[in-house]
C-alpha positions as CSV (number, residue, x, y, z in Angstrom):
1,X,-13.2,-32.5,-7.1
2,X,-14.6,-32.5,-3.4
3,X,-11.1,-31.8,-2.0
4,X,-10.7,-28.8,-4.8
5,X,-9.9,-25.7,-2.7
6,X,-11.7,-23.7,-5.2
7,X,-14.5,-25.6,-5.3
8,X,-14.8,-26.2,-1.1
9,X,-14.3,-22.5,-0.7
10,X,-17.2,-21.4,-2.9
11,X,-19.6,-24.4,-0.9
12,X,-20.9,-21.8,1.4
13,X,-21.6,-19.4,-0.6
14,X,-23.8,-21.9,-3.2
15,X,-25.3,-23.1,-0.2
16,X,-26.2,-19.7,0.9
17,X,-27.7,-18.4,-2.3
18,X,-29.6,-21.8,-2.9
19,X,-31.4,-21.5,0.6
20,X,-31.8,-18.1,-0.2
21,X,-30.3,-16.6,3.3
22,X,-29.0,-13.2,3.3
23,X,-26.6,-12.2,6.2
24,X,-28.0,-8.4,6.0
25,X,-31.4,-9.8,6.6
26,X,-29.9,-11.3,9.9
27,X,-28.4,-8.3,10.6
28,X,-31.5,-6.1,10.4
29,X,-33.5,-8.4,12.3
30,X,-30.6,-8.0,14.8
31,X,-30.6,-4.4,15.2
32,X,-34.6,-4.2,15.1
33,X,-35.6,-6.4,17.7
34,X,-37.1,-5.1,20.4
35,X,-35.0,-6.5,23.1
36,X,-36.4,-5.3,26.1
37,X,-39.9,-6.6,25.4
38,X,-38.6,-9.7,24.6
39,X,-37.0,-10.4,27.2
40,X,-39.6,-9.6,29.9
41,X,-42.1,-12.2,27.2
42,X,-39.2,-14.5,28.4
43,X,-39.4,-14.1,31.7
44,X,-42.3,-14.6,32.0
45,X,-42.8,-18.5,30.8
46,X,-42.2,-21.3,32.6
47,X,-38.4,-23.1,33.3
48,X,-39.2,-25.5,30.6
49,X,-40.2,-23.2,27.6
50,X,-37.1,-20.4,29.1
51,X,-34.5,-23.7,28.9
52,X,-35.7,-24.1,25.7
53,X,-35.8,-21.3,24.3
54,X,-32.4,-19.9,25.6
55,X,-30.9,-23.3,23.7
56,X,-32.5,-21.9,20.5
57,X,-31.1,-18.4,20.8
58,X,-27.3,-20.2,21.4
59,X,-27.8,-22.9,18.3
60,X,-29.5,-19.2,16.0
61,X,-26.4,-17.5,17.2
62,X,-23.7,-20.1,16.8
63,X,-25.4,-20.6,13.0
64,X,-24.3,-17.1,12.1
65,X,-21.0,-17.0,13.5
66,X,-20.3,-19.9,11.1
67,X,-22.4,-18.1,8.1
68,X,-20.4,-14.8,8.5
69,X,-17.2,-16.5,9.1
70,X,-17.5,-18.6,5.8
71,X,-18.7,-15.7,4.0
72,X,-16.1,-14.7,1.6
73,X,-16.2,-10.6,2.3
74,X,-17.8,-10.1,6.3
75,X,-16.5,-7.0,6.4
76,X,-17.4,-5.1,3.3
77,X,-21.4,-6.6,3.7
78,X,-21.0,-5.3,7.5
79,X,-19.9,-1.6,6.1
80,X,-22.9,-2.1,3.4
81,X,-25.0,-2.8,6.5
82,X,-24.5,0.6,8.4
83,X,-24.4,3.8,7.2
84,X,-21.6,6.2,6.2
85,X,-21.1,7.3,9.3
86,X,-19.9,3.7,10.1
87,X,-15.9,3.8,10.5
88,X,-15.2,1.1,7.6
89,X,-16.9,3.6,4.8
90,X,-14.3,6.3,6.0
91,X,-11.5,4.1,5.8
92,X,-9.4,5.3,2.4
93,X,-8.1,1.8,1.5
94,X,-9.4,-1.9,2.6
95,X,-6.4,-3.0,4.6
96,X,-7.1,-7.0,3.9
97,X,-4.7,-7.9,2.1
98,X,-1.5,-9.0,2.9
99,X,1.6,-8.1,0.8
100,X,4.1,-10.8,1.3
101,X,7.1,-9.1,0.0
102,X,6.7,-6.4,3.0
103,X,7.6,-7.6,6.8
104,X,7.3,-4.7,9.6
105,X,9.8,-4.2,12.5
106,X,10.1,-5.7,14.9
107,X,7.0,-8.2,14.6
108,X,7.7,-9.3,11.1
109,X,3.8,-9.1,10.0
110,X,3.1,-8.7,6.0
111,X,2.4,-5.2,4.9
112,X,-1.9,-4.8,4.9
113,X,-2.9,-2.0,2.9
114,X,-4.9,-1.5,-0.5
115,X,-6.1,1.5,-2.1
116,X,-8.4,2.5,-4.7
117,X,-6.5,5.5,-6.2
118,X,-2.7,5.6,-5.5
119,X,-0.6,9.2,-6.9
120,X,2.5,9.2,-6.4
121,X,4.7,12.2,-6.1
122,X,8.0,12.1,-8.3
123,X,11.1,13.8,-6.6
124,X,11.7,15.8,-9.5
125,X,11.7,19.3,-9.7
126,X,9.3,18.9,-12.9
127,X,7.2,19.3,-10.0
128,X,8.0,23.0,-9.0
129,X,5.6,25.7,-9.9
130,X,3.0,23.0,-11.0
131,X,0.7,23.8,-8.6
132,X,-0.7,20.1,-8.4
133,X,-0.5,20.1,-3.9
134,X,-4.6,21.0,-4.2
135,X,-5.0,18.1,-6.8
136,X,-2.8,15.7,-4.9
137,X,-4.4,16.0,-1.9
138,X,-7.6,14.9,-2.9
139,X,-6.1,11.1,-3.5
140,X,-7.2,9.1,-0.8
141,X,-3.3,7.2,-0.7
142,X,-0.8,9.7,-1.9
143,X,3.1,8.4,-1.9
144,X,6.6,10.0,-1.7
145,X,10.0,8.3,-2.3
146,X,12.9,8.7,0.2
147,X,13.4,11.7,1.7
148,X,11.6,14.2,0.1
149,X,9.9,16.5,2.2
150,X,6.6,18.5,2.0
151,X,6.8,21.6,4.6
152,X,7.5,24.3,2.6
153,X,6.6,23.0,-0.7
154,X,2.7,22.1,-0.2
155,X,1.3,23.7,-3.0
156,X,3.5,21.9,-5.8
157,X,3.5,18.6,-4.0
158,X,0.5,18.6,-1.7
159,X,0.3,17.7,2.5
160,X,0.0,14.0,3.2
161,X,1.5,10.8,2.8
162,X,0.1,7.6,3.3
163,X,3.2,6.3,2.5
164,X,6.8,6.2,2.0
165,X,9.0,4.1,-0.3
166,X,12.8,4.6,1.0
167,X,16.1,3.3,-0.1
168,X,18.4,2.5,2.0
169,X,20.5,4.6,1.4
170,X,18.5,7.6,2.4
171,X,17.3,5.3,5.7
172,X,20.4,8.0,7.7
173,X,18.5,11.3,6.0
174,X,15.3,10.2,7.6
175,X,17.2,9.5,10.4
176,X,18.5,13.1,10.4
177,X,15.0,14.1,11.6
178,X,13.3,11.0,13.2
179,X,10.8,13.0,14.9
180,X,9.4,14.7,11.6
181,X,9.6,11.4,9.9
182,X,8.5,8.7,12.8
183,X,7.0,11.6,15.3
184,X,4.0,10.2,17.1
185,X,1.8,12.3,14.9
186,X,2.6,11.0,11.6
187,X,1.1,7.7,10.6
188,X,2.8,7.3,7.3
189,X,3.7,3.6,6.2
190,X,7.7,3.1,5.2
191,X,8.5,0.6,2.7
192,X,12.5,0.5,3.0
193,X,14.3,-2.0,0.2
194,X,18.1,-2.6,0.4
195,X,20.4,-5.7,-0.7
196,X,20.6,-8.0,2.1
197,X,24.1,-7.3,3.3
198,X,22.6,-3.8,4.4
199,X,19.0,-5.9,6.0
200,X,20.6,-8.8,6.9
201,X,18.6,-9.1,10.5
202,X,21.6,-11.0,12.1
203,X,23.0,-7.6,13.9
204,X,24.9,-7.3,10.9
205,X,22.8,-5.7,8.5
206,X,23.7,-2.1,9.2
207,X,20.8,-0.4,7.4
208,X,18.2,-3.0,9.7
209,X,20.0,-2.4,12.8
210,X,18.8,1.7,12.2
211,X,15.9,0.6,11.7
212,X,15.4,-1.8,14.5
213,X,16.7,1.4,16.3
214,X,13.9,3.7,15.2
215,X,11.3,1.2,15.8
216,X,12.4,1.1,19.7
217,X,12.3,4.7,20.1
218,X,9.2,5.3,17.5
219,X,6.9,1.8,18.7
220,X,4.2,3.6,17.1
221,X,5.8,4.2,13.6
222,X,4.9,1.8,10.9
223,X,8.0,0.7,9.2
224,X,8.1,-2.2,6.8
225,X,11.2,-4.2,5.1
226,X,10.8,-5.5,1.3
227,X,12.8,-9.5,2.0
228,X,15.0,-10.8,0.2
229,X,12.9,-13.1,-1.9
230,X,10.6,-9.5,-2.6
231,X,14.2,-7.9,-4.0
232,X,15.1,-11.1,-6.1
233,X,11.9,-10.5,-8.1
234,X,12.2,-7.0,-8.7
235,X,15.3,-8.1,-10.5
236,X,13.6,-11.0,-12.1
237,X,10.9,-8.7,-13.5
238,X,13.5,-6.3,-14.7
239,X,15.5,-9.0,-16.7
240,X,11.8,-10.0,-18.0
241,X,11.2,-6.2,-19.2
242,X,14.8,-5.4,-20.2
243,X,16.4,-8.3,-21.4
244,X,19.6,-8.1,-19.2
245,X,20.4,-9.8,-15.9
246,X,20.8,-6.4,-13.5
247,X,23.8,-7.6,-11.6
248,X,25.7,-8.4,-14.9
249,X,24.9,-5.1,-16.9
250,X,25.9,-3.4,-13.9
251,X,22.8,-1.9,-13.0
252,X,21.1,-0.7,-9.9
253,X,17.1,-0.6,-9.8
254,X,15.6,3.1,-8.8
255,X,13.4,4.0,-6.0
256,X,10.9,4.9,-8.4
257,X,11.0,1.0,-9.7
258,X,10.3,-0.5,-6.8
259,X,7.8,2.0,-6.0
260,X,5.5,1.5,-9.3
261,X,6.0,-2.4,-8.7
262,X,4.2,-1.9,-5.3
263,X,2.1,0.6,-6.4
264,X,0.9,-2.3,-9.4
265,X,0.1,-4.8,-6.5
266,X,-1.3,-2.6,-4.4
267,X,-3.5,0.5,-5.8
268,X,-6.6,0.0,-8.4
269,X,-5.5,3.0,-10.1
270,X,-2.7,4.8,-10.4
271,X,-1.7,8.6,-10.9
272,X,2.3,9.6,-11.2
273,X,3.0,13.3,-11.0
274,X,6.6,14.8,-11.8
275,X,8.1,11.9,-14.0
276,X,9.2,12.4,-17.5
277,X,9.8,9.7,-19.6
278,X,12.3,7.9,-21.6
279,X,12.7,11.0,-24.4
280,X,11.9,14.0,-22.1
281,X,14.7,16.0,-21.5
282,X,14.4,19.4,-22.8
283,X,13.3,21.4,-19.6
284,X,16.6,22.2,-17.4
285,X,15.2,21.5,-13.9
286,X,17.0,20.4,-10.8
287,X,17.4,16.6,-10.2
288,X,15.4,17.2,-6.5
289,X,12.7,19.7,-6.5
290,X,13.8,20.6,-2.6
291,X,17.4,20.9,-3.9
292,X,17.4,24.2,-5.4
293,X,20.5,24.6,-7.6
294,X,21.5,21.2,-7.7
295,X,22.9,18.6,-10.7
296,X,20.3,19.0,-13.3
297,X,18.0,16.1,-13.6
298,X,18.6,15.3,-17.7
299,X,22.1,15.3,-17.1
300,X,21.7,12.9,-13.8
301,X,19.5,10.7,-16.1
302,X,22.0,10.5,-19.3
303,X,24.9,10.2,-16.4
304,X,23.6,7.1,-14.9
305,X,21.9,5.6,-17.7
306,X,25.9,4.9,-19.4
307,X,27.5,4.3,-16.6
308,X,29.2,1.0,-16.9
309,X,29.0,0.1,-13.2
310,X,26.1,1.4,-10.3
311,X,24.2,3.7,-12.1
312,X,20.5,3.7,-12.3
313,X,19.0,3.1,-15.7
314,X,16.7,5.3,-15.4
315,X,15.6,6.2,-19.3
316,X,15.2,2.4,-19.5
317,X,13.0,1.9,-16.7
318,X,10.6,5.0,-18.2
319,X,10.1,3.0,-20.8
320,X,9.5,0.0,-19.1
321,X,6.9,2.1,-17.4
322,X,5.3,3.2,-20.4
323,X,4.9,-0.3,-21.5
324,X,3.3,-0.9,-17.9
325,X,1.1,2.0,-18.4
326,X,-0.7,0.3,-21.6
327,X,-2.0,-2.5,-19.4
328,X,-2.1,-1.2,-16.0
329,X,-4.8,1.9,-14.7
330,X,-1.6,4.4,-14.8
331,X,-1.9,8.4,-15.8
332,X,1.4,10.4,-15.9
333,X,0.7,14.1,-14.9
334,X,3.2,17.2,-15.2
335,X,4.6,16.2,-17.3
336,X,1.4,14.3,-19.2
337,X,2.5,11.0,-21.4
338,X,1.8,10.2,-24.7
339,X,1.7,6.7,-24.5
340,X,1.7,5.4,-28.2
């Protein structure tokens, strides 16, 4: 039981509560002391009492170092603390916890970002004329899928993105305007996913070499890999959901699936705006909303979904989402779902 990792983690904070110390109470008392007349109180004893009392100050300090660094959340009690003026209240996600499955170029660190209220911003032109930018906007992490672009279409699909999920296939459409999409000024967070013959980081993965690529000439754009081990369960999960192994039926998984699985891990609640689901397809609109004219999206959908070989299966993985839906914080906006 004493070696329990559980149980030694949790030590602290018993000790803690049972010796009744509060690490805000510290903190007042650090913030309220009159320093200046302390000090000249100080100054003022003899060597003895000054060596002395220096030594306590150092042991009083040390002590909480080790009380805050054993405390299980520092940081949110220090933004508690301060007031809202304090950068951590501002912050619109607690970026603490690492996502595995995500590695940024070049440095390889796991993805660090969580937020409270995720929408996510379909590619479909359901979202033309919807008027939902204002409503988007308001999200404090708002995500778009590949390419898709907001100049031009703000009041439909709204101004920022926190971030990006990208497949690599549309890596060279980003590429077509690297400053727009990795630009000094835009912070936005790029989750690329390929199969590892395309991210292969041995000079031979052609997709990661681009990548690599943009990284040198963008150092400050935040661009993340999904590994390999990340891609193998996505496919695990969809042979859980679906019943078939995706390599055998001849599937390949969306964007939009490997954006909600993210989205599951990473957001508390979720809002999806511009996807139908698996029996929607009465409203002739085009398959992109910034592709006027284009291949209409029902007919993409029914394309793909009986394809025998490569085709996304997309009216199966709605459904799959609906079943998500049920358990997970997840509304479905323009079109709404009635989730049975």
């Amino acid at each position: 039981m004493d070696n329990d990792p559980k149980h030694t983690a949790q030590a602290p904070q018993e000790f803690l509560k049972a010796k009744k110390w509060n690490i805000l109470q510290w903190l007042n008392l650090l913030i309220y002391v009159d320093w200046s007349d302390l000090v000249v109180n100080v100054l003022s004893l003899p060597p003895q009492k000054k060596s002395l009392i220096a030594t306590s100050l150092i042991v009083a300090m040390s002590l909480f170092v080790v009380v805050v660094n054993y405390s299980e959340k520092p940081y949110f009690l220090l933004g508690e603390t301060f007031s809202s003026h304090w950068m951590f209240s501002k912050q619109p996600y607690k970026a603490f916890k690492p996502h595995l499955g995500y590695v940024s170029i070049p440095k390889q660190e796991p993805l660090k970002l969580n937020c409270e209220l995720c929408s996510i911003v379909s590619s479909s032109g359901q979202m033309l004329g919807q008027a939902a930018g204002p409503q988007i906007d308001h999200s404090p992490c708002i995500w778009r899928m590949n390419n898709a672009p907001t100049r031009g279409f703000e009041n439909d699909v709204g101004r920022r993105t926190t971030l990006r999920v990208v497949s690599h296939t549309s890596v060279p459409l980003l590429l077509q305007k690297p400053q727009y999409f990795f630009g000094q000024g835009n912070d936005t967070v790029y989750v690329v996913w390929g199969p590892l013959r395309n991210m292969r980081k041995d000079g031979k993965g052609i997709v990661y070499n681009m990548l690599r690529q943009a990284s040198e000439n963008y150092p400050h754009a935040r661009i993340y890999v999904t590994t390999e081990d990340r891609m193998n369960y996505c496919d695990m999960i969809f042979k859980k959901e679906t019943g078939r192994d995706r390599i055998q039926s001849g599937s390949y998984l969306s964007t939009g699936w490997f954006t909600l699985i993210l989205a599951m891990d990473m957001c508390k609640e979720i809002h999806i705006y511009g996807m139908i689901n698996d029996t929607y397809c009465y409203k002739r609109v085009p398959y992109h909303y910034y592709e006027a004219g284009s291949r209409d999206e029902c007919a993409e959908y029914l394309l793909h979904e009986s394809a025998p070989y490569g085709g996304h299966r997309f009216i199966t993985e709605k459904s799959v989402f609906a079943k998500w839906a049920k358990s997970h914080a997840i509304k479905f906006f323009n079109p709404q779902w009635q989730l049975s």
